[in-house]
N, C-alpha and C positions, 0 to 999 in steps of 0.2 A: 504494500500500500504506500503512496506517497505521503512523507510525512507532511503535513497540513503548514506547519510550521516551520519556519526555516531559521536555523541557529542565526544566534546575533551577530556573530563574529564572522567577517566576510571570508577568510581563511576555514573557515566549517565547513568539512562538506559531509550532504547527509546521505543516510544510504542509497534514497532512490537517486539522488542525481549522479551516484558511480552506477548506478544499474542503465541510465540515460545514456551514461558514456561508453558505459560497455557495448551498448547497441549501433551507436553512432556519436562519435564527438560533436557532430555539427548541429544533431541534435538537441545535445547536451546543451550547447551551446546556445541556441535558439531561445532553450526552453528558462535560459537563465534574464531572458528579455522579458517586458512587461505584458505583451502578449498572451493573451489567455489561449490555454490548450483546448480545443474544439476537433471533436473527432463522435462518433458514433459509438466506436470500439468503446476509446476512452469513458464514454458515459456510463456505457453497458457494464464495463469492468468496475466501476465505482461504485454503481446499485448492486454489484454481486457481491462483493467487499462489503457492504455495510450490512447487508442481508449474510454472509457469514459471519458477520461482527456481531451482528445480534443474537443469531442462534448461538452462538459461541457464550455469549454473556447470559442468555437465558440457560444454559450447563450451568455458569459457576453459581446466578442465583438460585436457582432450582433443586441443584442438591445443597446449596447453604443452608435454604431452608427446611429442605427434606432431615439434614442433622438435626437442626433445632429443632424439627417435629420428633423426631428420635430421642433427644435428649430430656426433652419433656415427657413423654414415654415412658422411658426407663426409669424417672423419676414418681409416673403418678404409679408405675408397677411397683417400685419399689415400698412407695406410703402401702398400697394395697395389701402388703405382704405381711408388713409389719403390723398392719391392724388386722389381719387375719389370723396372725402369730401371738396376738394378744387377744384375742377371743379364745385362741385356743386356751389359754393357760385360766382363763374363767370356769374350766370345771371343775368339777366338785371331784370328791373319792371314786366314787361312781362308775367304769369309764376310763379312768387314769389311764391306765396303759396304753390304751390306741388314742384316747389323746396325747399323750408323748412321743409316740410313736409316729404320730400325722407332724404334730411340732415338729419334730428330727426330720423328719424326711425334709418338712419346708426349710428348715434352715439350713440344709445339706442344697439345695439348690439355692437359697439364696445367696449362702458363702461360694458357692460355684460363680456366681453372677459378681457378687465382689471379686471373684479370681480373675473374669474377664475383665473388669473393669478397672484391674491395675495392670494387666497387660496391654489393654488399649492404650493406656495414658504415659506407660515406661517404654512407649514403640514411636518409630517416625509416622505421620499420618501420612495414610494413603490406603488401599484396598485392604490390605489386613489389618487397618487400625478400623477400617468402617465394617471389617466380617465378628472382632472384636465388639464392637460396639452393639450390633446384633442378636450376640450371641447372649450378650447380656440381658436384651430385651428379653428372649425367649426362657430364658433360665428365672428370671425375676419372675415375669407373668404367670411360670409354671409352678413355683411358689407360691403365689398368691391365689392362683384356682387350687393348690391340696390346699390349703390354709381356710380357703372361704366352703370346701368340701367336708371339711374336718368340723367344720361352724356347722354345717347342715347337718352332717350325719347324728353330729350329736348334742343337738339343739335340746332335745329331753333333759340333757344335767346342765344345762346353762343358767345362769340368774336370767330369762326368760327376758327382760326390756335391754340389759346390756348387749347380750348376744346379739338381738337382733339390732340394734342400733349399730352396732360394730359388724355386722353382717351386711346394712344393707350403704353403709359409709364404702366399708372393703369393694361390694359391686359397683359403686359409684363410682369409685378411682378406679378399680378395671375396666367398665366401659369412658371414660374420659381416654383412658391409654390408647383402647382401641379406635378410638375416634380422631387420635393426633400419629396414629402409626398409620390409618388408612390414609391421612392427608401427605404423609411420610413419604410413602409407598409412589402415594398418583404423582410427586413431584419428581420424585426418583425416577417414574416411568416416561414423564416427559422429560426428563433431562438423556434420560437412555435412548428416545428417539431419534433426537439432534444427534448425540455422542453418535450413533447407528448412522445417521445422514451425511454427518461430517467426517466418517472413521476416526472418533477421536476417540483412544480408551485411555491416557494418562491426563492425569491434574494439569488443569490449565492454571499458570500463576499469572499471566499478561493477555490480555486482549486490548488489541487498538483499536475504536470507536470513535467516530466524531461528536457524537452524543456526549461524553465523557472522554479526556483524551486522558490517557493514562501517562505515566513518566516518560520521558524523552531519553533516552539512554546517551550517554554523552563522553566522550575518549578525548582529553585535553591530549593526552601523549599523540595520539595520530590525529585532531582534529575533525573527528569524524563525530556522528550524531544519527538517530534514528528509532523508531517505530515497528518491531516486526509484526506483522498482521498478528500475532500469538505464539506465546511462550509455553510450552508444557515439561513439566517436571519426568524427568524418566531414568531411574534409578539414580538418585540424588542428583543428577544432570539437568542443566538449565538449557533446553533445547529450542533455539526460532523457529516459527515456520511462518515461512510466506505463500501466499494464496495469489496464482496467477488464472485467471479469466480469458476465455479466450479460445482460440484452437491447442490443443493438445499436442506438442511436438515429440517426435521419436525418441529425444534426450533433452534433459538439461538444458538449457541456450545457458551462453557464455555470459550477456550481460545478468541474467537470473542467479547464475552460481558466484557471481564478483554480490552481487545483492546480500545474498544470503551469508555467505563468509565475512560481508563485515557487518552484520547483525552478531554471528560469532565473536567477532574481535570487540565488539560491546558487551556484550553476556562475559564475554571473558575479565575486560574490566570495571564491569558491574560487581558480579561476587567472587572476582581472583580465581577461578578455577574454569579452564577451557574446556566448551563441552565436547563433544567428540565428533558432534555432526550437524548441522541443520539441515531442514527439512524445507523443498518446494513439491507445492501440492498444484496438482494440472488435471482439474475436475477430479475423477474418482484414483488417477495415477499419484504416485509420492516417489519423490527421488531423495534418496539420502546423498549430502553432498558431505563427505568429510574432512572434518576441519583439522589442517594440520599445519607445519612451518613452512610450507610451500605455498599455502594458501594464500596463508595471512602476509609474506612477501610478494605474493602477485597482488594483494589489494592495494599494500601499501606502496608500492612502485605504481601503482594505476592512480593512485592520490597524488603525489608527485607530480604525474604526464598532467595532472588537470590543476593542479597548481600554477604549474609551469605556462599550460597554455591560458591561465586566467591573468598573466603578468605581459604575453607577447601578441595573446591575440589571433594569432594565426594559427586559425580554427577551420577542419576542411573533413568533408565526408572520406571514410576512410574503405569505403564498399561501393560496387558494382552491383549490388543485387536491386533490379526493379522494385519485385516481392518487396524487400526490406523497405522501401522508399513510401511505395504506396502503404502499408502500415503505419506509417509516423504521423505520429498527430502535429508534425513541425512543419510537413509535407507545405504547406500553405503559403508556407512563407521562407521557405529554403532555396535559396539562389543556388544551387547544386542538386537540385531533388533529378533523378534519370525516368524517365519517360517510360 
């Protein structure tokens, strides 16, 4: 995505304009004119970009909220449990044994549920901090129905107004559970449709939006600056991808992979640790480009060339390709464009 914003410092160059120049210098150069960019393609790829910017952002709200439907949850199963566990302990002589006996078992699962719930919390988040967190629900709530079974069964030795008070408190907070795990659930299932639409199956931490523009990522050491359409987490790795619209080509283009490599060399000095690839998506196709020391000296040798011709000026199409020409939205106004 072009980022919206262009750093302050006339020496900044941001990532889309080395992807401009990877394509064409003189386009590059064009497009650094007051001239507004006017093309078809251009528009169509802009609505699609926003339209994957938003499904993307309705993933990280949907299961946000889907947790906090979950965490409420766990918490009204939990009250459930514990006033079911305190009913139980209201009977009389009567009885005792399989009222102890239903106790035990409840607390045998609800210390279970405290056993997930310190391993959710002692773990990195991500899919088995959230099958944790689940497991909890389930093992809580199954406490909480022996607990309100144990009420029933032996309702006969109970001080007769407590029991049920505390019998029909315990079903009050198991249908509340039930009510913020179905809303859990249906957010969970629309964020799985998108994920399903978009192939995305890892934690997204970055999406760029016009709605909201998220941090500018910014490289004082190489003067570089930029927006990756989305960031996703993938085994502690901070991973770009960029979303290109359009026709589908056989590989890679050159100026897309110089795009993407110095998204790289910002994730890299964003949180100091280089990720190992980023990622360009070409409708339902994904090319992993990997990021290594060869990369990042063809980007930063391509910052240079554009440096260089922003001080002399002599700026000139560097292709013969028709194809190429008629695709550029500079087309209009390029005293070099080939016929």
């Amino acid at each position: 995505m072009v980022e919206s914003r262009a750093p302050k410092d006339e020496n900044t160059i941001s990532a889309s304009a080395l992807e401009k120049y990877g394509y064409c210098p003189l386009s590059w150069w064009l497009s650094r004119s007051d001239v507004k960019e006017e093309s078809e393609a251009l528009a169509n790829g802009e609505t699609a970009h926003q339209t994957a910017a938003q499904d993307l952002g309705t993933i990280v709200t949907e299961e946000s909220q889907a947790k906090v439907f979950e965490s409420i949850v766990l918490w009204f199963a939990i009250a459930a449990t514990l006033i079911s566990v305190i009913g139980v302990s209201l009977v009389f002589e009567v009885g005792q044994d399989v009222s102890m006996i239903m106790g035990v078992i409840a607390l045998i699962w609800i210390l279970a549920a405290c056993y997930f719930l310190y391993k959710a919390e002692s773990m990195p988040k991500g899919a088995h901090n959230l099958r944790y967190q689940r497991m909890i629900l389930i093992f809580a709530i199954v406490a909480a129905v022996i607990g309100v079974n144990s009420v029933t069964l032996l309702s006969g030795f109970f001080q007769p107004k407590i029991a049920q008070i505390l019998q029909a408190i315990s079903l009050a907070w198991l249908v509340a559970a039930c009510y913020f795990l179905y809303h859990s659930l249906k957010r969970f299932e629309h964020a799985l449709f998108k994920r399903r639409k978009h192939q995305v199956t890892q934690p997204i931490t970055y999406i760029d939006t016009n709605d909201r523009k998220p941090k500018l990522f910014f490289s004082e050491k190489y003067g570089l600056a930029g927006r990756p359409d989305y960031v996703l987490m993938v085994d502690e790795e901070h991973i770009p991808v960029e979303i290109k619209t359009g026709r589908v080509p056989k590989g890679p283009l050159f100026s897309h992979i110089l795009q993407v490599a110095a998204y790289c060399i910002l994730i890299e000095e964003e949180f100091g640790v280089p990720p190992s690839h980023g990622v360009i998506k070409y409708g339902n196709m994904e090319s992993d480009i990997e990021y290594d020391s060869a990369l990042k000296e063809l980007v930063v040798s391509k910052l240079g060339e554009m440096r260089g011709l922003m001080k002399n000026g002599n700026v000139h199409r560097n292709h013969n390709k028709p194809g190429k020409c008629r695709n550029c939205s500079r087309r209009g106004i390029c005293p070099e464009k080939l016929s």
